[in-house]
Legacy VTK file of the C-alpha trace (Angstrom):
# vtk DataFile Version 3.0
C-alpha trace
ASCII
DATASET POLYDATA
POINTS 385 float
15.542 3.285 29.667
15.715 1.943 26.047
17.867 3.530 23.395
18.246 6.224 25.793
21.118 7.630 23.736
18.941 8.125 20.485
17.993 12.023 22.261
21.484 13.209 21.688
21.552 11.769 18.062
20.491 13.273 14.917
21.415 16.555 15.243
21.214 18.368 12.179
23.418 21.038 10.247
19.910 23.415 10.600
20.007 22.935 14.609
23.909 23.905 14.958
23.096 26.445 12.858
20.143 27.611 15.040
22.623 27.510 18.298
25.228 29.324 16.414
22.979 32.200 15.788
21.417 32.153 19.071
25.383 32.482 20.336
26.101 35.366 18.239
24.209 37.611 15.897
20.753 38.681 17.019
17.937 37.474 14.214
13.953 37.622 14.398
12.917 34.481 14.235
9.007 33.940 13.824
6.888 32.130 16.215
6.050 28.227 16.290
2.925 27.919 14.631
0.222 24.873 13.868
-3.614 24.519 14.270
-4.366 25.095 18.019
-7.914 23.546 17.901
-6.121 20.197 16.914
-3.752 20.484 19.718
-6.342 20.913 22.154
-8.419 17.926 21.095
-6.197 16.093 23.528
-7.040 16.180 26.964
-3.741 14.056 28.290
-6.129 10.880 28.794
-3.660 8.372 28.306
-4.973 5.752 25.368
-2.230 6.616 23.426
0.018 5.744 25.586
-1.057 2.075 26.004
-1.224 1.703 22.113
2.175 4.009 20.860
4.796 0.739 18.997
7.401 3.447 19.977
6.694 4.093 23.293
6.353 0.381 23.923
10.021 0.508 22.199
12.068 3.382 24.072
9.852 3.392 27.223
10.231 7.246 27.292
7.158 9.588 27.923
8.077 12.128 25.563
8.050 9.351 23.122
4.200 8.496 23.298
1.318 10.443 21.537
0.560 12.197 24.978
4.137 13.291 25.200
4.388 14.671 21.798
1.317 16.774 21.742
2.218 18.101 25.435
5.628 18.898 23.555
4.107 20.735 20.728
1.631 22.468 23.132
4.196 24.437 25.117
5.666 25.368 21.695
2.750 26.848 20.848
2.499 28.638 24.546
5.923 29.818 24.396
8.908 27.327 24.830
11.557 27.922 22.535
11.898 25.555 19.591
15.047 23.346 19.744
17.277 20.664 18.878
15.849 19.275 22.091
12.058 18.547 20.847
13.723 16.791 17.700
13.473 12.861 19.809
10.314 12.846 20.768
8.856 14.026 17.201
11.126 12.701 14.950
10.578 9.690 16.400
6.556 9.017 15.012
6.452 6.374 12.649
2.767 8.266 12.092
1.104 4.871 12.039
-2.118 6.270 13.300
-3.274 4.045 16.093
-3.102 6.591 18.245
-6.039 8.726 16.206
-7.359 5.710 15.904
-8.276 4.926 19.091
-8.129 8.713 20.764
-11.800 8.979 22.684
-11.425 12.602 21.949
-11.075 12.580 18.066
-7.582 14.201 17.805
-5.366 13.200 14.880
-2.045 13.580 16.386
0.223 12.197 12.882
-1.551 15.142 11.053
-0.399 17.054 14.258
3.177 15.913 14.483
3.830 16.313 10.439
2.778 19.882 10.660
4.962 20.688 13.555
7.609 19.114 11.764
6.926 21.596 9.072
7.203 24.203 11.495
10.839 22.839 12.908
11.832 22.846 9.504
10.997 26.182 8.496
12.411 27.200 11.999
15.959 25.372 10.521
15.602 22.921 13.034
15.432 18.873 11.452
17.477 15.883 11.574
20.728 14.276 9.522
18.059 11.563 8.526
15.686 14.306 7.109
18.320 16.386 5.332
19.028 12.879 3.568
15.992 12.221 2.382
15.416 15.939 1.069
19.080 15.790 -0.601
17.952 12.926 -2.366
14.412 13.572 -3.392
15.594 17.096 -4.284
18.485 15.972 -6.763
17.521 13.028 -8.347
13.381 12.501 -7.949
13.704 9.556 -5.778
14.364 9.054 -1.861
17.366 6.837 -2.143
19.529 9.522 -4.054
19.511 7.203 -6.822
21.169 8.482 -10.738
19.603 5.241 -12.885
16.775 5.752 -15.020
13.551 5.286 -12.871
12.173 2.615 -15.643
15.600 0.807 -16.069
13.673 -2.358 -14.911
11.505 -1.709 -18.233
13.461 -3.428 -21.462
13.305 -0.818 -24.315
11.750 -2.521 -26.183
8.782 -2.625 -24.260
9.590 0.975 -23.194
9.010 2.704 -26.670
5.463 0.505 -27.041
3.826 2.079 -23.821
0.812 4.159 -24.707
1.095 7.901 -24.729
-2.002 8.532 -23.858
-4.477 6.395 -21.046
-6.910 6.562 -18.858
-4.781 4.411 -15.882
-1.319 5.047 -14.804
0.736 2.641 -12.222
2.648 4.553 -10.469
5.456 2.829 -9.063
7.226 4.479 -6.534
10.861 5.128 -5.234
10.756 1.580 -3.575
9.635 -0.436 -6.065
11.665 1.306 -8.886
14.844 1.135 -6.844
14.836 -1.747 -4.195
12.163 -3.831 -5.800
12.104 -3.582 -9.622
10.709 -7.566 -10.018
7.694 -6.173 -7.768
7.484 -3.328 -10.194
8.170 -5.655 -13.644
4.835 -8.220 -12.215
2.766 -5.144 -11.361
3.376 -3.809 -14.845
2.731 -7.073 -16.525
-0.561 -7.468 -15.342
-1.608 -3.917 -14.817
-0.711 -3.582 -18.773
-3.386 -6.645 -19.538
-6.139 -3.442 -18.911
-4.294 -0.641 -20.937
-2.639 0.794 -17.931
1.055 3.051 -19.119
3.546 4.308 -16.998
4.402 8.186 -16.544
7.486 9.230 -18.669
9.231 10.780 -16.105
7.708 10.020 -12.836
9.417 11.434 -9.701
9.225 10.614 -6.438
5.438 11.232 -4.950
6.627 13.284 -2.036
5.340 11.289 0.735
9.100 11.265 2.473
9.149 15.376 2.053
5.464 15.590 3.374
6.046 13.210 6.474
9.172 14.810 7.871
8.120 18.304 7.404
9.519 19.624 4.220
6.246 20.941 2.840
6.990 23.574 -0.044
10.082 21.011 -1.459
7.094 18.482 -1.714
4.636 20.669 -3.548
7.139 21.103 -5.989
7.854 17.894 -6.558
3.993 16.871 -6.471
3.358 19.584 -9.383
6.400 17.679 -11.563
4.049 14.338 -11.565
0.851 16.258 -12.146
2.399 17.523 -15.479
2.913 14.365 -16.559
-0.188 12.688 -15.274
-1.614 15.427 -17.214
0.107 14.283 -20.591
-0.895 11.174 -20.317
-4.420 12.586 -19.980
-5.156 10.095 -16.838
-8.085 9.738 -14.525
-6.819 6.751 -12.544
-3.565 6.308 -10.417
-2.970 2.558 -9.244
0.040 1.946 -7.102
1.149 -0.622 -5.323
2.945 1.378 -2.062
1.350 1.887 0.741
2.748 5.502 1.188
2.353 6.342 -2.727
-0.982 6.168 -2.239
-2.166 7.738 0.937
-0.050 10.958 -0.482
-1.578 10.475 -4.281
-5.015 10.386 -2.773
-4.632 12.526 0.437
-1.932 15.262 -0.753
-2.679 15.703 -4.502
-5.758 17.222 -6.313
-8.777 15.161 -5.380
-10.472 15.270 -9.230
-7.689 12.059 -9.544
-8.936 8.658 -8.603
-6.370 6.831 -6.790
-6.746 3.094 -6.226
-4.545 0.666 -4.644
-2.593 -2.374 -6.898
-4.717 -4.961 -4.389
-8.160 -2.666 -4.674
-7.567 -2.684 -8.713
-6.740 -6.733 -8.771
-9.603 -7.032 -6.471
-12.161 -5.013 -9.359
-10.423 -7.406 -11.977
-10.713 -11.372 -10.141
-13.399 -12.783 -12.693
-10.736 -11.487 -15.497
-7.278 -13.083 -14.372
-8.451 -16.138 -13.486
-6.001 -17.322 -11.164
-5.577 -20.925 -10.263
-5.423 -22.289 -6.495
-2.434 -22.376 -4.680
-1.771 -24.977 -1.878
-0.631 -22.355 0.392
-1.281 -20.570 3.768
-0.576 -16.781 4.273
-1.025 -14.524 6.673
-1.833 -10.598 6.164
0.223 -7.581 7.480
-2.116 -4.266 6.726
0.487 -1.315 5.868
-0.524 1.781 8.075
-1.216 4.166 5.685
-3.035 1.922 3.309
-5.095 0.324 6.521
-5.302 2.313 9.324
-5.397 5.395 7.126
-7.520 5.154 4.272
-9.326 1.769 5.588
-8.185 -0.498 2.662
-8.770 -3.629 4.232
-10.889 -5.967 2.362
-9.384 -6.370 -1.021
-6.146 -7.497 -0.146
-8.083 -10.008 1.657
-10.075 -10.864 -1.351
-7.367 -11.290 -3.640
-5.541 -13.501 -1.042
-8.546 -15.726 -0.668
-8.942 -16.115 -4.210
-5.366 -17.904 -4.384
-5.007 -19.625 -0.885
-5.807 -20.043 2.576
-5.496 -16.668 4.754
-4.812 -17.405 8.363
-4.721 -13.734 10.362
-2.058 -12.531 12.286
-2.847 -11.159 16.522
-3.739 -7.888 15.564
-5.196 -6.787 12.303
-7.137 -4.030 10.703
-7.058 -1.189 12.364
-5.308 -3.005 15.524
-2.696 -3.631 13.540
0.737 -2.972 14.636
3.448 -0.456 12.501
6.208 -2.291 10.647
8.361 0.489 12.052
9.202 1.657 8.451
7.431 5.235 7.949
7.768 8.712 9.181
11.282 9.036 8.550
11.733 6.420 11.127
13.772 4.107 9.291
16.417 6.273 8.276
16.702 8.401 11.379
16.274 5.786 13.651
17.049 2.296 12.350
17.101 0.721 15.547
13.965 1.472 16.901
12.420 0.801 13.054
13.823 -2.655 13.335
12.679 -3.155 17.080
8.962 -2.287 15.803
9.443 -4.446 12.967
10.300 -7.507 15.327
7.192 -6.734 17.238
4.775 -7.013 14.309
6.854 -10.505 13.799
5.408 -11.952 17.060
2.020 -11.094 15.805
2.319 -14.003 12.956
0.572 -17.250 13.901
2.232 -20.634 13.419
2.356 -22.729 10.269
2.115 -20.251 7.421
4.040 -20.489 4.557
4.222 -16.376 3.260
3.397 -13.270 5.127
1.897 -10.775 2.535
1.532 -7.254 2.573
0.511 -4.581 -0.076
3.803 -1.865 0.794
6.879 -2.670 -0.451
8.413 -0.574 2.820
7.232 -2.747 4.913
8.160 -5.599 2.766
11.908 -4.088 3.176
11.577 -3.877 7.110
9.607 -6.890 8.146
12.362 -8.380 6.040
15.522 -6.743 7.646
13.781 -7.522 10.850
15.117 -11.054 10.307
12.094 -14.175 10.993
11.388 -17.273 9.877
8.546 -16.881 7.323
9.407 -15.429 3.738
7.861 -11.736 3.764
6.229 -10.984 0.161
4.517 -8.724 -1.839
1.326 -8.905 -2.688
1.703 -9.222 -6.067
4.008 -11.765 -5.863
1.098 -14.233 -4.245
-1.047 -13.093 -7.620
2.118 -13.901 -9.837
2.361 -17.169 -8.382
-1.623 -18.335 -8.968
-1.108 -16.734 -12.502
1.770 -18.994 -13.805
LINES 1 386
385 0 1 2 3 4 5 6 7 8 9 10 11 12 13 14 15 16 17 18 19 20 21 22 23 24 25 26 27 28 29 30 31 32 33 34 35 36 37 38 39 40 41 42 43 44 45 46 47 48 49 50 51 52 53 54 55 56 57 58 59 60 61 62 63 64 65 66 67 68 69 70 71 72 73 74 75 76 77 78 79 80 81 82 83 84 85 86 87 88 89 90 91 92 93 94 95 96 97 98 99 100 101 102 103 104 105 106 107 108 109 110 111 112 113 114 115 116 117 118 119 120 121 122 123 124 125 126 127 128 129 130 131 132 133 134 135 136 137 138 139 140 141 142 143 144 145 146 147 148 149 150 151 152 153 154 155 156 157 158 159 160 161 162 163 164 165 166 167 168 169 170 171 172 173 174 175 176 177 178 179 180 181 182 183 184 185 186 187 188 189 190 191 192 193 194 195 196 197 198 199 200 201 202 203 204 205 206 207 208 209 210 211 212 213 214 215 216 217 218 219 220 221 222 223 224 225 226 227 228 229 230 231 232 233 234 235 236 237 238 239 240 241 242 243 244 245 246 247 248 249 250 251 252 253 254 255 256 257 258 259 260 261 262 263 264 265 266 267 268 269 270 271 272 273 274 275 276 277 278 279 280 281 282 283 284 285 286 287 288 289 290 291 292 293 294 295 296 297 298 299 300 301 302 303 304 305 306 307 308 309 310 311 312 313 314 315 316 317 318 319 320 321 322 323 324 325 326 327 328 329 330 331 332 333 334 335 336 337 338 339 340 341 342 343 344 345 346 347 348 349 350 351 352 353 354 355 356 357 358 359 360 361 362 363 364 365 366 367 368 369 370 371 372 373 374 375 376 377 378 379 380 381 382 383 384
């Protein structure tokens, strides 16, 4: 079987620790806990299983939707939480086709991420997820970075932002760090309709909340709301895919949280953009898509610049890039694997392949291809030169 080796890998500092104390001083540990009535929704039928990018990857049954919620249901009726479930649920890039398509109308990412909260509590998580809380934890941002967050921001353009607005783009970790031109565009036109930035914006929390670290993230989510609250804003636009399903899922719901392609999409008549002799095709990021059903106005925007020709599967067919979950970092080689099966999905003679998440910008990308992978603000920068 595929990347059969990946079981033994990724064992943590929390899981030796867990042995250790199972070897030696007795301790009362409390019992594995998450929302039976969403475990039981499944009843073992098997879509999952035909649908599951990682399953299709590894070709093992424990890494398949099924094989996960059977995992997490004899947790619940009594096996002992170890090292050993780590694989099979570390493993879920949480792209949601399986709730998606699950005749029973379970919700196994919701599932997974709260049993991953449970491991964690339990001491029990992977190198890959002690990286990512080291880093978010230390320096606000997922890649453990120490430069300022707006260093992409001249300063003289830094001390004219307004202290006060009713819209705030919220970049992101990715943006900020791996792709501050994405940010610098965004900003440019974004500040066209009075839209500032957050003085000290931190990482949304989206890495802590997907692999299971739970109270680090609600800490970190209460830093931003301070300063969304300075700035006195209704309105978050971002432009990542996993910004916003955690801005508009995870945080209070009196904020309105748009997307940078649902925002461009409000404003076409206004930036009149010129034609572009080009042909694109779409990649839908999961948890923009699939997740929160943010479909059409990338689509809107793209047809108001060029011709879009759509890839094999699309909407809410679509298939993962292979970048979220904690999947990238724990497990590059399946990431990339997913990544290179989203690749065959692009049809022939296109000159761009857009998408509206700068993570899956970075793994469609690493994934190697052909066809240049962009942003979509990029395409909009283009049509507005």
């Amino acid at each position: 079987m595929k990347n059969e080796k990946t079981k033994t890998e990724n064992k943590s500092a929390g899981a030796k620790k867990q042995a250790e104390m199972k070897a030696g001083a007795k301790t009362e540990t409390k019992p594995f806990e998450v929302d039976r009535r969403s475990v039981y929704k499944c009843v073992q039928c098997g879509t999952c299983r035909s649908v599951c990018p990682v399953f299709e990857a590894v070709g093992w049954e424990s890494a398949n939707t099924r094989g996960r919620m059977l995992i997490i249901k004899s947790l619940l009726e009594g096996r002992e939480p170890s090292e050993d479930v780590l694989p099979s649920l570390a493993t879920c890039t949480t792209c949601g086709i399986c709730a998606a398509k699950c005749p029973a109308g379970a919700n196994p990412p919701e599932v997974v991420e709260e049993a991953r909260s449970e491991l964690v509590r339990l001491g029990i998580t992977t190198e890959g997820q002690e990286k990512l809380l080291s880093a978010v934890t230390t320096t606000g941002n997922s890649f453990g970075e120490s430069r300022d967050r707006l260093h992409w921001l001249p300063d003289a353009e830094r001390s004219k932002l307004p202290e006060k607005s009713d819209y705030i783009y919220f970049v992101g970790c990715f943006d900020s760090y791996r792709y501050p031109e994405f940010a610098k565009k965004t900003f440019e036109v974004l500040q066209r309709f009075g839209v500032t930035l957050l003085p000290d914006e931190n990482c949304c929390a989206s890495p802590l909340l997907r692999t299971g670290f739970r109270p680090d993230a609600e800490k970190v989510m209460e830093h931003n709301l301070e300063q969304i609250q300075k700035v006195g804003a209704h309105t978050i636009i971002t432009g990542c895919a996993g910004c916003y399903t955690t801005l508009k899922n995870n945080y209070p719901e009196k904020l309105r949280v748009i997307s940078v392609p649902e925002f461009l999409g409000e404003h076409l008549g206004e930036l009149k953009l010129k034609r572009l002799d080009l042909t694109v095709s779409y990649h839908d990021p999961c948890h923009l898509g699939r997740h929160n059903e943010v479909y059409d106005a990338p689509r809107e925007v793209i047809k108001a610049i060029c011709e879009l020709k759509e890839m094999k599967n699309i909407r809410e067919n679509s298939r993962c890039c292979g970048g979220g979950g904690g999947v990238r970092i724990g497990y590059p080689d399946i990431s990339l694997e997913l990544a290179g099966k989203r690749l065959e999905d692009v049809p022939e003679e296109v000159d761009y392949i857009v998408t509206s998440c700068p993570l899956c910008v970075r793994n469609l990308r690493d994934a190697g291809g052909d066809i240049e992978i962009i942003d979509i603000i990029e395409l909009v920068a283009m049509a507005l030169e």
